[in-house]
N, C-alpha and C positions, 0 to 999 in steps of 0.2 A: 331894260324896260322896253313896252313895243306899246305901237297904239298903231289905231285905223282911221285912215282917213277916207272920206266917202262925199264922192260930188253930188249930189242928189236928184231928182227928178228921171232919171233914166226907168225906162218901161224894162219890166224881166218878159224874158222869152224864151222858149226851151224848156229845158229836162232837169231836175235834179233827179237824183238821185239819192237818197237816205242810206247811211249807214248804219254798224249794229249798232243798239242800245248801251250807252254810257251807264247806266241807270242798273241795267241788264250787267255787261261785263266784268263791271268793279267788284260784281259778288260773285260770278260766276269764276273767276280769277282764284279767290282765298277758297274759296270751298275747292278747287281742286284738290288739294292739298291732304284732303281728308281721302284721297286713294289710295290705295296701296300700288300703283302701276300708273303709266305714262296714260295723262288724258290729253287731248287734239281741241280743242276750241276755234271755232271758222266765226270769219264777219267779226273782227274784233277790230273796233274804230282807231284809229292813228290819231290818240288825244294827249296830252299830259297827265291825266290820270291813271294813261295805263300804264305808261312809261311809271311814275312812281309806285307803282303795283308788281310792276315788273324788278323795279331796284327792292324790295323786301323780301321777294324771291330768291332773289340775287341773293341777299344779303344772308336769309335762312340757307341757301345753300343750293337750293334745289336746280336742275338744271334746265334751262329753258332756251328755249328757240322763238325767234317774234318772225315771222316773215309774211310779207303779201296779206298781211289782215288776218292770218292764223297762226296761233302761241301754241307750242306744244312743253307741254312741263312735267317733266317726272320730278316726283315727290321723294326719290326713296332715300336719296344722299341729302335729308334737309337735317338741322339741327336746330332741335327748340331753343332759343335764346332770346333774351330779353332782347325786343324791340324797341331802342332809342326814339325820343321823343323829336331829331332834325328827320327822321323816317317817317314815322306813322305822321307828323304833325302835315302833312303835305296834299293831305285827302282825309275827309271823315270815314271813305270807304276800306280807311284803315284798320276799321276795326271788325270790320268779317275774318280779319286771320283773327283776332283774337276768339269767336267760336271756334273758327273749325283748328286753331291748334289745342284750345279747350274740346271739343269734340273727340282728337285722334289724342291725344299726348296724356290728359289731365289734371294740362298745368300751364298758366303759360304767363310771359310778364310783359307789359307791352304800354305806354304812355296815351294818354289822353287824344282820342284823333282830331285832325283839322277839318277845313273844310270854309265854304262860302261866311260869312258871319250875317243872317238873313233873320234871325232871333236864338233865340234860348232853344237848345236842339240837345237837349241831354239824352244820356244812357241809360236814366233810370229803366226803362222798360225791356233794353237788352239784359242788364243787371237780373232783373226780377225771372227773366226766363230761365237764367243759368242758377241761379239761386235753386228754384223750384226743380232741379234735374240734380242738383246736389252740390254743388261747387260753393265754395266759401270763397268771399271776393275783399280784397281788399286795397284798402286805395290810402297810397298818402304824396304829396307833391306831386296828381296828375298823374301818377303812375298806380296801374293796378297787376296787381295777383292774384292769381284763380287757381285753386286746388281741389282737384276732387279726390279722391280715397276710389269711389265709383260713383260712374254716371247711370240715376235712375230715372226713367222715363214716368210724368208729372204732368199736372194740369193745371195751365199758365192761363190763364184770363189778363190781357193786355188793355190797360186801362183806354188805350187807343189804339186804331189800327195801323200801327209804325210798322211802314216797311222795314226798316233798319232792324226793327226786334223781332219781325216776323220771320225774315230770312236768319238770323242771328239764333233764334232759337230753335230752326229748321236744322241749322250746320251743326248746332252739339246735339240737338235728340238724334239725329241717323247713328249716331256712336254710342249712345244710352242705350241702357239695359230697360227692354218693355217698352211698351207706350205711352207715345207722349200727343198729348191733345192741346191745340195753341182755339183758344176762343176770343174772338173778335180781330181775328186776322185779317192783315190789309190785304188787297185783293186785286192787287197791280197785276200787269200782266208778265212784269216781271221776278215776281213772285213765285207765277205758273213757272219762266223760262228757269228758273235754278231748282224747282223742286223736280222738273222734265231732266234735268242734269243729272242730277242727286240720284235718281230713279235707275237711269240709263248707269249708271253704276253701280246700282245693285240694292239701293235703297226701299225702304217701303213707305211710300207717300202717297196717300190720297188727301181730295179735298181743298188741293193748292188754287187757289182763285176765287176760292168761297171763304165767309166769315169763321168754320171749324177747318183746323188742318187735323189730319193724325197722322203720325208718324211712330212707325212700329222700329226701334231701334237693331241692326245687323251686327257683327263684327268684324267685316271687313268692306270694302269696298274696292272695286275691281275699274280698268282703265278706260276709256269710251270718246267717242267723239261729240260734239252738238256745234250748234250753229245758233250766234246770239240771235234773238228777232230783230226788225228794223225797232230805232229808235222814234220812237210817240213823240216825247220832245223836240227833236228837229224835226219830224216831218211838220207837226203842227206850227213853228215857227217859221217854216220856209210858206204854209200853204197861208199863214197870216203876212208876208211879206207879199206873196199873190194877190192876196183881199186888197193888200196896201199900192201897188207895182204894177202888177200883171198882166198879160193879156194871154192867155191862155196860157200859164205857168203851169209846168205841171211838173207833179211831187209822185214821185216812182217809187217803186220797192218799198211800200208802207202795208201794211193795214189797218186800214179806215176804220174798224170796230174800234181802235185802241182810243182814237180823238174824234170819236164822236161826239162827247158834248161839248168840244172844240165847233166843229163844225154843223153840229144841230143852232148853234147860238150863229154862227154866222149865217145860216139861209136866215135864222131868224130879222138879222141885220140889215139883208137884203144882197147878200154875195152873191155873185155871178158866180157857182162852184157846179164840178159835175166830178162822182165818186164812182168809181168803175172797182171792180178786184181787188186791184192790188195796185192804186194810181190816184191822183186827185188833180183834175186842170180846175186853176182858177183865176180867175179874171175879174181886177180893179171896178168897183162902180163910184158913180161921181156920188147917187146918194141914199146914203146910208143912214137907215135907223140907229134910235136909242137901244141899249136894252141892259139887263140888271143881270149879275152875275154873285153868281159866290163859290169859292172855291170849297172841294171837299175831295177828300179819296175815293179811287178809281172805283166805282166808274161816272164819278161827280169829275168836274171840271179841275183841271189841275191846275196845284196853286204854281205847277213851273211854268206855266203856260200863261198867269195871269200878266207878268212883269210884259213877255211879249206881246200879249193881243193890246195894251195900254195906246201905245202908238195907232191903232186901228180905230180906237175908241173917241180917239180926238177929230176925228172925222166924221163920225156920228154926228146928227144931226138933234138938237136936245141937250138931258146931260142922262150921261151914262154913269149906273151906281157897278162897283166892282168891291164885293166884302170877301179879305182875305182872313181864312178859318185856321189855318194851320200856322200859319208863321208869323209872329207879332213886328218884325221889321223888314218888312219886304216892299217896301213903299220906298227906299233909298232911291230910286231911279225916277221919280216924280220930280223932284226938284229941280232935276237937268231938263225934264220935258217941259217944262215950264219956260226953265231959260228958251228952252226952242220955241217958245212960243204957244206952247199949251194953256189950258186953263181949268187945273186940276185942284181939288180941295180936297183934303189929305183931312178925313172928321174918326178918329180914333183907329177902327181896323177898316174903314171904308174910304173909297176915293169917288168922289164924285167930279166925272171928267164932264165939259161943257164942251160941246162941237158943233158944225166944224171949227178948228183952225187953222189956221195957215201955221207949218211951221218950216223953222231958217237954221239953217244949221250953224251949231258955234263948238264951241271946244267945255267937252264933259269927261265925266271919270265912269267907268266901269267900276259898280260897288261890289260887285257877286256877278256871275256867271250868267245871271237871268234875265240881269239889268243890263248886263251887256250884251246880250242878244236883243232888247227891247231898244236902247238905245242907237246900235245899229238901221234896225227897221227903221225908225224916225230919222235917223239920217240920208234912208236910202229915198224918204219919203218928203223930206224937208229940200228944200229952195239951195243953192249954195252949198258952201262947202262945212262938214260934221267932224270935228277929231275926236276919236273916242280913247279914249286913255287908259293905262291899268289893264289892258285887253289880256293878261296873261288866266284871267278869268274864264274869260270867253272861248279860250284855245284849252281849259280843258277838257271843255263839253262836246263841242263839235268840229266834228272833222276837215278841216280842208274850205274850214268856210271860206276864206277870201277867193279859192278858184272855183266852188261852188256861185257863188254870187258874180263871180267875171263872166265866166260862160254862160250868163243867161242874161247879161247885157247891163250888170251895177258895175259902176266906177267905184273901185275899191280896193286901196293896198295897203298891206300892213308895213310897219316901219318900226326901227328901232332907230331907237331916242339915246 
């Protein structure tokens, strides 16, 4: 077990720096697989998540290499076989190998994925893609099996726009026969970065970032290199730790298009920010507006981004309303800000936060990965000393936080317990 402990009040100064996208790699990883030839993956973050991405790899066979931030994995020595449920159970993003070994093989047997517990996060929509492409699925104790006879390219209308089913139904149509059309596709950016993959191997994809995908199905796929984008996620948590900290913090290697309505809501707030290329310096003010948020897919406000900006919110002056759309329990990380001192009312999918407050650091649990990037910030932000607990969360998402956070002047180190 590891937790963080965090003396609070100290000004950040300097440079981060952002790594690739978490969000990005975990699919870009299983879709390799669907090559016929060795592919190079560059800017792959140093997380837990990929470390158990990498043991499934391991595990099918395939041979890999992890060095300096870039994975290179030939696919050709891999052996389809049922994936064990202590494997896939260790990541939800367990379940992109089960497309793309249903894509290249189909057939493939693989147990139910893990993942943060943040609400009800079914498969039905990954399900309904493969269905619709031909595969017969079946499920008993958590564990499914997928057979297709042949994969025919279908027109998937997704009840929502699920990353997870967007990209899921992308990895088995490049292997289907004909055209496959996904409607009401999510429109992340990392969507675009696996379908820019897919492509660069030989795929036929347009429309990746827009609400229609098509994807004209190949039968082979050839070897290729890419480079993950910076992660949206941490740069937005680092430049809300700025909002929170700062004095000319600045968040490097990002682009700013991806958290903009991250950072449209904070000029709105009244943040001392300035947005260059490919950069963001910003800089703590003492007083900060109310303002109303509601999360929605990209290019709305990200509900991973709500749990962090919370802490920022307590600061506000007013009360700030924050309506979470996507995820029915994602509010776990309220409770502890409360203990610090907040003054948060939790009225069904909304939190309405009262500010300012002062808050004091004491000892909390990391519930999910999001909560523990939020409760961090309020530690960096709060009087005294913050133990954040369970933090093996927080270490799957972002890279190197605790020397990220030291070098820019937070009291902060991680321990085990």
């Amino acid at each position: 077990m590891k937790q963080i402990k965090i003396d609070g009040g100290n000004i950040l100064s300097g440079t981060i720096n952002i790594s690739g996208a978490k969000n990005s790699a975990v699919a870009l990883i299983p879709a390799s697989i669907l090559s016929d030839d060795v592919v190079t993956i560059d800017n792959i973050p140093n997380i837990s998540d990929i470390a158990a991405l990498n043991e499934i790899l391991n595990y099918l066979g395939a041979k890999v290499t992890l060095e300096n931030g870039t994975i290179t994995i030939d696919p050709k020595t891999i052996e389809n076989k049922e994936i064990p449920r202590e494997v896939s159970s260790k990541l939800r993003a367990s379940y992109y190998f089960m497309s793309a070994l249903l894509g290249k093989y189909k057939h493939v047997e693989m147990y139910f994925p893990g993942g943060c517990k943040i609400g009800a996060r079914p498969i039905d929509q990954t399900l309904k893609g493969f269905t619709a492409l031909g595969a017969e699925v079946k499920e008993e104790d958590s564990k499914f099996t997928l057979d297709a006879e042949e994969l025919i390219g279908g027109h998937v209308y997704l009840d929502m726009p699920s990353v997870g089913a967007t990209i899921n139904t992308m990895l088995v149509a490049v292997r289907a026969k004909g055209l496959t059309i996904i409607e009401n596709a999510a429109k992340e950016p990392e969507i675009v970065d696996v379908a820019t993959f897919l492509n660069n191997m030989g795929a036929k994809i347009t429309g990746a970032g827009t609400s229609e995908i098509r994807i004209t199905g190949v039968d082979k796929l050839s070897g290729c290199f890419t480079e993950v984008i910076p992660d949206r996620i941490e740069a937005g948590t680092y430049v809300i730790a700025g909002a929170l900290m700062g004095d000319k913090l600045r968040i490097q290697n990002i682009i700013p298009e991806h958290i903009e309505a991250l950072t449209l809501k904070l000029k709105e707030m009244g943040v001392d920010i300035d947005i260059g290329k490919d950069y963001i310096v910003v800089s703590h003010s003492d007083r900060l507006k109310h303002v109303n948020i509601k999360t929605l897919g990209y290019p709305g406000f990200a509900t991973d981004l709500q749990q962090p900006l919370t802490p920022l919110l307590t600061q506000c002056t007013g009360v700030s309303k924050l309506e979470e759309t996507i995820y029915e329990n994602r509010f776990q990380n309220v409770p502890y800000l409360n203990e610090m001192g907040a003054e948060i009312e939790i009225k069904g999918r909304t939190i309405e936060v009262h500010g300012p407050t002062k808050l004091v650091g004491t000892e909390v649990i990391a519930t999910d990965l999001r909560a523990g990037a939020c409760l961090i910030l309020a530690g960096l932000k709060a009087s005294g000393t913050t133990v954040v607990k369970d933090v093996d969360h927080v270490l799957r998402g972002y890279e190197n936080i605790i020397e990220k956070l030291t070098n820019v002047g937070a009291k902060i180190v991680l321990e085990e317990i």
